[in-house]
C-alpha positions, 0 to 999 in steps of 0.5 A: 254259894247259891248265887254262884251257883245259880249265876254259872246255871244262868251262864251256861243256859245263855251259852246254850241258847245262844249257840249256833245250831246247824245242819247240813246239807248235801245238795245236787245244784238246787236238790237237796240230796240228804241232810245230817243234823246233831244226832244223826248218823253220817258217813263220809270220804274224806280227801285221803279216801279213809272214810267215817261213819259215826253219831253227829255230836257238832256241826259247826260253821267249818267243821263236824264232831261225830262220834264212830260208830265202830261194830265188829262181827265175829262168828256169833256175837257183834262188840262195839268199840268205845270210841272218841269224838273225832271233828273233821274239817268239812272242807276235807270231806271229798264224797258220800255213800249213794243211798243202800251202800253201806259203810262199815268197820272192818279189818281196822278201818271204815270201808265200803261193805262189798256185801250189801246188796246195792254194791252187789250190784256194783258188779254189774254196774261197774262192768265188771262182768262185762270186761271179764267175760269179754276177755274170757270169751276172746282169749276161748276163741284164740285158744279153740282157734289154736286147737283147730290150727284155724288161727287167722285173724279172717276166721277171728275177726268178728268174734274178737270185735264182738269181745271188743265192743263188749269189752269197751261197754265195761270200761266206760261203764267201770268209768261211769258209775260210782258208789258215792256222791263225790262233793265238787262242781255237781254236788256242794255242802250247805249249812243251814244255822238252825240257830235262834235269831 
């Protein structure tokens, strides 16, 4: 009974030894952007746009074991939910948080937490502000021009360019800035095997 039982302990310890062990990394052409390892904490997009958060359990050659991380706040206290280790095919993951943007559990599902402080910013970076206020300010101008009976396209010319050009600085910023480093042709996956040669 000891030397079946010593020899399952030698097995498994070969196993674990010889197991390939990986991380990986998230890379700007030749800039590592961040680095994920057994233990730490990742959050991800996958292809369908449901995105994860969660303790890596596994990295494999093709695939991510994490366990989620799912906290939900109400009025006075903070309960986290038991959950299973989910693996994910690392050809699926399509993007990753940018550093400060925060993803959370909420309302049944992993999302981006409108209220962390960089993606207050989002607002302001997305040109959010900027299209509205543009709209605002021509749609008050038609309205005080109606009011006056002065509503001419010569009395309103310039402060509808004005509305214009602030309005398009919105869309290209909106069409510009993203929360999120989105894996393709400038940011790529690596492994590293971290496994004993």
């Amino acid at each position: 009974m000891i030397k079946q039982a010593l020899a399952i302990i030698s097995l498994f310890s070969f196993t674990v030894v010889h197991a390939q062990n990986y991380n990986l990394i998230l890379k700007k052409r030749d800039k590592t952007i961040d680095n994920f390892w057994e233990g730490a904490m990742i959050a991800f997009q996958q292809k369908n746009e449901a995105w994860q958060y969660g303790k890596v359990i596994s990295i494999k050659k093709d695939s991510i074991y994490i366990k989620p991380l799912m906290i939900q706040y109400s009025y006075m206290r903070a309960d986290t939910l038991v959950s299973f280790v989910t693996g994910f095919a690392l050809k699926d993951i399509y993007a990753f948080p940018k550093p400060g943007v925060v993803v959370d559990y909420d309302k049944g599902k992993f999302r981006i937490n409108r209220k962390s402080s960089r993606v207050q910013a989002y607002w302001l970076k997305s040109g959010y502000i900027l299209r509205v206020g543009a709209l605002g300010y021509a749609a008050l101008n038609i309205i005080n021009s109606a009011a006056h009976d002065e509503l001419s396209m010569e009395n309103n010319a310039i402060p509808l360019s004005i509305a214009a050009a602030v309005l398009l600085t919105g869309v290209i910023l909106d069409k510009t800035y993203k929360p999120k480093y989105i894996v393709g042709k400038k940011y790529h996956l690596e492994l590293l095997d971290l496994s004993p040669q």
